[in-house]
C-alpha positions in Angstrom: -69.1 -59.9 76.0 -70.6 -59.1 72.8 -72.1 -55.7 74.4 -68.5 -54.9 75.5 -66.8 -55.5 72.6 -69.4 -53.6 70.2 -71.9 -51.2 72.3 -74.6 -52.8 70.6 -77.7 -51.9 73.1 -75.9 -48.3 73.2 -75.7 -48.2 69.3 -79.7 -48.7 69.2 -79.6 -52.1 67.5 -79.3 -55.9 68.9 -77.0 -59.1 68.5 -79.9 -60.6 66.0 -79.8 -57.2 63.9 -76.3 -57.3 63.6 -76.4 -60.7 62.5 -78.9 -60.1 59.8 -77.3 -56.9 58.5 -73.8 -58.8 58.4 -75.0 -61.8 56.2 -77.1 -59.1 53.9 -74.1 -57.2 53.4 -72.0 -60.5 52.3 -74.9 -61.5 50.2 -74.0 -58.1 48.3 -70.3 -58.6 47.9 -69.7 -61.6 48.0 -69.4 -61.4 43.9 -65.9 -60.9 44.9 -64.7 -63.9 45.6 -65.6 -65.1 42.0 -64.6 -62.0 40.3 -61.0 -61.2 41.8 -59.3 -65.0 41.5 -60.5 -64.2 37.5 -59.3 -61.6 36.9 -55.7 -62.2 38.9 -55.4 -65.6 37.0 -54.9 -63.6 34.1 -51.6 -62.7 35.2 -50.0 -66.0 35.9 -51.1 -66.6 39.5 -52.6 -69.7 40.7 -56.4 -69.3 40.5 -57.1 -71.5 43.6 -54.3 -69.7 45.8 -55.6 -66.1 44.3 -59.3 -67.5 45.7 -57.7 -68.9 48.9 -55.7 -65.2 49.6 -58.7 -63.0 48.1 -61.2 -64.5 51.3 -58.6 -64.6 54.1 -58.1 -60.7 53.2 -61.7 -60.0 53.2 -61.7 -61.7 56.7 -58.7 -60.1 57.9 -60.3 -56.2 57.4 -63.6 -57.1 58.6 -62.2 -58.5 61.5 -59.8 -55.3 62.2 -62.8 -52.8 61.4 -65.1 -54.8 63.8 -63.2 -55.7 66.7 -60.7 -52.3 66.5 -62.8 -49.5 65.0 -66.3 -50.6 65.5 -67.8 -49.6 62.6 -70.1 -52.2 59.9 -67.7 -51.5 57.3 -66.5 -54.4 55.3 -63.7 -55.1 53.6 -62.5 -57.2 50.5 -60.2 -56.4 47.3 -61.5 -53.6 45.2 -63.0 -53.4 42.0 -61.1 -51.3 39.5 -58.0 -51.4 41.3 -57.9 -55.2 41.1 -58.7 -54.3 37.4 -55.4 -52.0 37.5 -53.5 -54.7 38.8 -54.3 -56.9 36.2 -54.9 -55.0 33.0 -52.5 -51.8 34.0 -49.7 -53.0 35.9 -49.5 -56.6 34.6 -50.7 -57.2 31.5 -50.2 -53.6 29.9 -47.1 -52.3 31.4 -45.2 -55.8 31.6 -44.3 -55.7 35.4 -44.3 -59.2 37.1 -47.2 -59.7 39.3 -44.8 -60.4 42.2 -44.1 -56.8 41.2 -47.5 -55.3 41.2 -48.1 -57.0 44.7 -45.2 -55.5 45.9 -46.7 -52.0 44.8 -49.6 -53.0 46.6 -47.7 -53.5 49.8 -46.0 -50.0 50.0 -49.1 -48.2 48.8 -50.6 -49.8 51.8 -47.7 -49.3 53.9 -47.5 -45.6 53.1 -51.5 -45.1 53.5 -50.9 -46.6 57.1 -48.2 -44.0 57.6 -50.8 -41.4 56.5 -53.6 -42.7 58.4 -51.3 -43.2 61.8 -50.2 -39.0 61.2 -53.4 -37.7 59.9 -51.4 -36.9 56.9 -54.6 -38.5 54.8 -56.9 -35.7 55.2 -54.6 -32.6 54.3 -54.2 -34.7 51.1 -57.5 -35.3 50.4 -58.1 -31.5 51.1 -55.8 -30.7 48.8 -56.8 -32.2 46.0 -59.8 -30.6 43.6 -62.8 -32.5 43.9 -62.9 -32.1 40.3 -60.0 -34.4 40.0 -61.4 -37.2 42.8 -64.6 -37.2 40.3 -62.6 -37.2 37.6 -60.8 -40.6 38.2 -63.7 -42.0 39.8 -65.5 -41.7 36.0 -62.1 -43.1 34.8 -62.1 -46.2 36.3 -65.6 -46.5 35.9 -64.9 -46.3 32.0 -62.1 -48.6 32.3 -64.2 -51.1 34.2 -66.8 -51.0 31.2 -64.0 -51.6 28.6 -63.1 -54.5 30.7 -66.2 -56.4 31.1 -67.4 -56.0 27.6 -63.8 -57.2 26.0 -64.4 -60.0 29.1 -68.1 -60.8 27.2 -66.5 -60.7 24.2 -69.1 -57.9 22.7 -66.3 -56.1 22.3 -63.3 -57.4 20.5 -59.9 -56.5 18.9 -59.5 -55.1 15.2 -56.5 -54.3 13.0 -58.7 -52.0 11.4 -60.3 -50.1 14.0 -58.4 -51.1 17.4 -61.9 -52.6 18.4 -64.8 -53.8 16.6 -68.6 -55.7 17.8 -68.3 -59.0 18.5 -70.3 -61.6 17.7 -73.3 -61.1 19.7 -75.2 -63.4 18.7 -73.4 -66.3 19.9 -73.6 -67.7 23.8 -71.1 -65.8 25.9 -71.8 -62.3 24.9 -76.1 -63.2 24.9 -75.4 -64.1 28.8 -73.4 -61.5 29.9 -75.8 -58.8 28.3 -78.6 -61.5 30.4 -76.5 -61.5 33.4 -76.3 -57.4 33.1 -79.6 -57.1 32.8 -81.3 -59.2 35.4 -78.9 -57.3 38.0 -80.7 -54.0 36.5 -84.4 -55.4 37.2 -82.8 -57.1 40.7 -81.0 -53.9 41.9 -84.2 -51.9 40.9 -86.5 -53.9 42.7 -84.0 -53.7 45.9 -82.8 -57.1 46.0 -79.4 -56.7 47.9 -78.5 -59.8 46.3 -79.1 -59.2 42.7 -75.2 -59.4 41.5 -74.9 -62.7 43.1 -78.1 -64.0 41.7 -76.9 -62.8 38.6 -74.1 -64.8 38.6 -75.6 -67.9 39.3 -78.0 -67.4 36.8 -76.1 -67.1 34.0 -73.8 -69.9 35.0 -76.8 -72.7 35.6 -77.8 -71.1 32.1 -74.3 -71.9 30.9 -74.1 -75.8 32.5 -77.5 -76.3 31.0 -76.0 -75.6 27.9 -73.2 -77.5 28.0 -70.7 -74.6 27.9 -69.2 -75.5 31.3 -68.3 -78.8 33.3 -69.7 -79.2 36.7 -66.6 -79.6 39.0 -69.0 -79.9 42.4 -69.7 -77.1 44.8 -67.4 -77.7 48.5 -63.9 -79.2 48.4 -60.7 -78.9 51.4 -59.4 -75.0 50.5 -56.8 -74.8 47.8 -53.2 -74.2 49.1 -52.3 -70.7 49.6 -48.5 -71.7 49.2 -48.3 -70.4 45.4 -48.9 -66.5 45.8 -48.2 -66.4 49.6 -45.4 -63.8 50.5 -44.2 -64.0 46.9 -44.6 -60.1 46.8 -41.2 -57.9 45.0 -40.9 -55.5 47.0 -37.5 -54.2 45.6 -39.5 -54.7 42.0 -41.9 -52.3 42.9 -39.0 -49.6 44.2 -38.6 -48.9 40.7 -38.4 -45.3 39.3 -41.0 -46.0 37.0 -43.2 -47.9 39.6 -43.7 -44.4 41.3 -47.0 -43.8 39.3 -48.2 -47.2 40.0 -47.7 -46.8 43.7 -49.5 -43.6 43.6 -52.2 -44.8 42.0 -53.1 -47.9 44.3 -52.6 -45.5 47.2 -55.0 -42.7 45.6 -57.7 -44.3 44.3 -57.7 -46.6 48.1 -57.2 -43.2 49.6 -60.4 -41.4 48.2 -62.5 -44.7 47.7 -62.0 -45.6 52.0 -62.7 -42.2 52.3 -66.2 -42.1 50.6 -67.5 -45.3 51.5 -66.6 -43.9 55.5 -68.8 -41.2 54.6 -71.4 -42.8 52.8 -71.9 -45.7 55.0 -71.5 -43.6 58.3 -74.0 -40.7 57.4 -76.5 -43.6 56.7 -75.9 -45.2 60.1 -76.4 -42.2 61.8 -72.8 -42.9 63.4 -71.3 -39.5 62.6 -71.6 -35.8 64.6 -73.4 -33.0 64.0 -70.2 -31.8 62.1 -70.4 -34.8 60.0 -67.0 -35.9 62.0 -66.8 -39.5 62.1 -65.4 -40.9 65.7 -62.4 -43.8 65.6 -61.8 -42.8 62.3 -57.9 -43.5 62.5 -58.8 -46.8 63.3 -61.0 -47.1 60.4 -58.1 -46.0 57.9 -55.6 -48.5 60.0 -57.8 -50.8 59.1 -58.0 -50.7 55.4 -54.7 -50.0 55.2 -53.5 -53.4 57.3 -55.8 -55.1 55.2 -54.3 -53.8 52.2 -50.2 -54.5 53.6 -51.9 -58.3 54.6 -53.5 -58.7 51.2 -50.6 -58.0 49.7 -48.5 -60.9 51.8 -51.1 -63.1 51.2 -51.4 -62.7 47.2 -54.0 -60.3 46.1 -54.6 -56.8 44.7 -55.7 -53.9 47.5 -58.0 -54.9 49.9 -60.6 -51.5 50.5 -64.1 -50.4 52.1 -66.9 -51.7 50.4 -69.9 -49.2 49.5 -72.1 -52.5 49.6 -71.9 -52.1 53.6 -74.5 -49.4 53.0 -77.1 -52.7 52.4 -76.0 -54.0 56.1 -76.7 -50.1 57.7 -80.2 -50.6 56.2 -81.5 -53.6 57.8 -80.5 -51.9 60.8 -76.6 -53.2 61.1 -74.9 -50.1 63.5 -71.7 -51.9 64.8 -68.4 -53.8 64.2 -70.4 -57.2 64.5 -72.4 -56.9 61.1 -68.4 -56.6 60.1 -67.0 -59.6 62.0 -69.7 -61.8 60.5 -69.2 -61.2 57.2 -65.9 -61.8 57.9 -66.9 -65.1 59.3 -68.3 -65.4 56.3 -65.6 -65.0 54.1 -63.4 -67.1 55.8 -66.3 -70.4 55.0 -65.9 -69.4 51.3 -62.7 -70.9 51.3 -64.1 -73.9 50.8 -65.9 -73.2 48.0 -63.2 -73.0 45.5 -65.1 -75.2 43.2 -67.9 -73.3 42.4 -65.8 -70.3 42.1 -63.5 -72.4 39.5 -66.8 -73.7 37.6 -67.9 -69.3 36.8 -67.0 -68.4 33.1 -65.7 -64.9 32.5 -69.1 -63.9 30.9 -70.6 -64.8 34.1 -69.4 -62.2 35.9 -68.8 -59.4 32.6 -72.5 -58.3 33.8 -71.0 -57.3 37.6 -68.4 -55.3 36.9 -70.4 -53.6 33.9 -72.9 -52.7 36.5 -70.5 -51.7 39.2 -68.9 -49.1 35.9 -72.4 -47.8 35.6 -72.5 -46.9 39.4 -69.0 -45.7 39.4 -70.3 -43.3 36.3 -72.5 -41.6 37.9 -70.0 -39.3 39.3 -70.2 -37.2 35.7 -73.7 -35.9 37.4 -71.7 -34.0 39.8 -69.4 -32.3 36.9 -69.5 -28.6 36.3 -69.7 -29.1 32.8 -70.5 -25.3 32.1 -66.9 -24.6 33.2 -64.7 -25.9 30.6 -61.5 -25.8 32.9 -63.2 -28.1 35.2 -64.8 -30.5 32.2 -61.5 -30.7 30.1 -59.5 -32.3 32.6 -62.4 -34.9 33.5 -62.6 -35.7 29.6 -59.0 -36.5 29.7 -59.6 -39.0 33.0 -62.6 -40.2 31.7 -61.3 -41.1 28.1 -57.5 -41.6 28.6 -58.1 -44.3 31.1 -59.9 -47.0 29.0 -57.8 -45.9 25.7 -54.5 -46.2 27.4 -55.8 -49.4 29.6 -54.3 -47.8 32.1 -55.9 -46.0 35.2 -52.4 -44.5 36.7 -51.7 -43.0 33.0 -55.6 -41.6 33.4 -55.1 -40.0 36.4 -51.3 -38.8 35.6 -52.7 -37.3 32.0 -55.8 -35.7 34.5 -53.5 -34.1 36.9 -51.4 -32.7 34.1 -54.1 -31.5 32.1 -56.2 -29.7 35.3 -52.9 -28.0 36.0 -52.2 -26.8 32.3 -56.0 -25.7 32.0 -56.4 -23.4 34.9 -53.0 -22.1 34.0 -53.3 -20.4 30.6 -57.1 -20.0 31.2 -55.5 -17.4 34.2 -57.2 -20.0 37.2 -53.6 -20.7 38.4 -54.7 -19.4 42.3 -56.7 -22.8 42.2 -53.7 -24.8 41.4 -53.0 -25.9 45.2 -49.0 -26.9 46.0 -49.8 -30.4 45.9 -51.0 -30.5 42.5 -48.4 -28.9 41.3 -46.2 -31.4 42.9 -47.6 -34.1 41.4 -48.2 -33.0 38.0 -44.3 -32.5 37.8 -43.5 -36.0 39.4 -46.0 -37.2 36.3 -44.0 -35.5 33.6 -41.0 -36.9 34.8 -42.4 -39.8 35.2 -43.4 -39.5 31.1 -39.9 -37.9 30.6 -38.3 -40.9 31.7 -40.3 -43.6 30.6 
């Protein structure tokens, strides 16, 4: 059945492999499901229901990229655009998060649209890579800002906006810990190192008497408070149009690496570097995305931690299903999840910033209408705490550059397009 349903022995790998590189690849992401409820708690919804929705999505796109598209992709809600969701659309612009999950729900419905017509890869195309880079060091930025003001190294001022925090004292010493030992793990190779991370530093906290132990397994929480409670007509809004677009584009391009990335490393791509079922893959993320959504959580995407499964030899949907199967036991461990201060897992997304910053290697920085517009992304986002305003400032100002500097032939239709949906957007707001 399994051979059937996945091609294993044709795939050069075997039932015992695919186990092995599912539960590695959970191992790596599995962060997540501590991460996410925190952060969306911020907003108003229930932590435990936030927890509850955040697994069953996970679940949900591993089980549609394993069983439909055959690939050992998996799937849970993203960094930075859960980050978006919160800090963005939330807490910075005011929306409801009933709102913001409704935003989520027609990105996803529209990227499904895309993915179904092929629509996904004339926009891609279309877009200057300078720009995908661009927004990629954004959120990276804004993910950094996040996780230190989450530590509290970094804090507010009246003076100076923001100010050093008081480092000294026992939250900010073990997130900088927590950041660290991932360094030393992740050097070393230890596919786990975020997790252990996190687990570190939260012992380290117990021992301390900063937290109360509230156990480890417990019945899951009920789902009831976030479930369907999306807006869609909320997120219709005029003004909601750069928030759409920016859960759709940032899901767009980020699916579309992580396919690349975790494909070319399988060895499951052509000669052309074409990657077979790839509609199904998109569906995937996309249905995961729409079901998130329904269930009460921000965008459910590829993870680029699936890369740790393809090297222990994972080559098919299974190593997907199981950490799906995975994700679905988690639900029971709301407990643990509940015990993890904020600090705990500052040192996580600080790290995953640092990866995500690494795109400013690929910058022409010796062309100035190609490192102006990436400035504007890469500072814009954290300063406004906003990554749609980033990337709608980033579109305006690539467009405005390569116009007066006489580049306007590399101003495709679509950016122009968009960079005058974005002033209206401005105009109106």
């Amino acid at each position: 059945m399994l051979e059937k349903l996945f091609s294993i022995r044709r795939q050069g790998s075997s039932v015992k492999t695919e186990l092995i590189a599912g539960l590695t690849t959970f191992l790596t992401m599995v962060y997540i499901v501590f991460v996410n409820p925190a952060m969306l708690a911020q907003t108003g919804m229930d932590f435990g229901a936030a927890f509850v929705a955040t697994c069953i999505a996970a679940a949900i796109g591993c089980f549609i990229m394993g069983f439909w598209a055959n690939y050992p992709l998996a799937l849970a809600p993203g960094m930075g655009l859960n980050a978006f969701f919160t800090y963005g659309v939330v807490l910075g612009m005011g929306y409801s998060w009933q709102s913001a999950l409704g935003a989520v729900f027609l990105s996803g419905c529209i990227f499904l649209v895309l993915s179904l017509f092929k629509v996904r890869e004339w926009i891609i195309n279309a877009i200057p890579l300078v720009l995908k880079q661009a927004i990629a060091t954004g959120i990276g930025a804004f993910l950094a800002l996040i996780a230190l003001k989450n530590a509290e190294i970094i804090v507010a001022s009246p003076a100076t906006l923001v100010q050093l925090g008081d480092i000294t004292s026992a939250g900010p010493l073990l997130a900088i810990l927590s950041f660290f030992v991932i360094a030393a793990l992740m050097f070393r190779d230890v596919k786990s190192g975020v997790l252990i991370s996190i687990f570190i530093v939260t012992l380290a906290a117990w021992s301390l008497d900063l937290i109360e132990y509230q156990g480890l397994v417990s019945t899951p929480p009920s789902i009831a408070p976030t479930i369907m409670q999306l807006d869609i007509a909320g997120a219709l809004e005029l003004s909601m149009l750069s928030v759409v677009f920016a859960f759709l584009f940032v899901d767009l391009f980020d699916t579309s690496g992580t396919l690349v990335a975790v494909t070319q490393k399988a060895g499951l791509a052509d000669e052309q570097g074409r990657m077979p079922r790839l509609g199904r893959a998109l569906s995937a993320d996309s249905t995961a995305t729409i079901a998130g959504s329904m269930l009460g959580t921000s965008t459910t995407t590829s993870y680029i931690e699936s890369v740790s499964g393809v090297s222990v030899g994972g080559r098919t949907g299974l190593t997907a299903v199981v950490v799906g199967v995975c994700f679905l036991l988690m639900t029971f461990f709301a407990p643990l999840a509940q015990m993890i201060p904020a600090y705990a897992t500052a040192g996580a997304i600080l790290y995953v910033a640092v990866l995500m910053l690494q795109n400013l290697k690929l910058v022409n920085w010796d062309d100035m209408t190609d490192a102006i517009p990436v400035s504007v992304v890469l500072l814009m986002t954290p300063l406004t705490f906003s990554i749609a305003h980033g990337i709608a400032l980033g579109f305006i100002a690539y467009t405005a550059v390569k116009f007066v500097c006489g580049k306007k032939d590399e101003i495709t239709i679509s950016v122009w397009v968009l960079t005058a949906l974005f002033l209206v957007k401005f105009a109106l707001s």
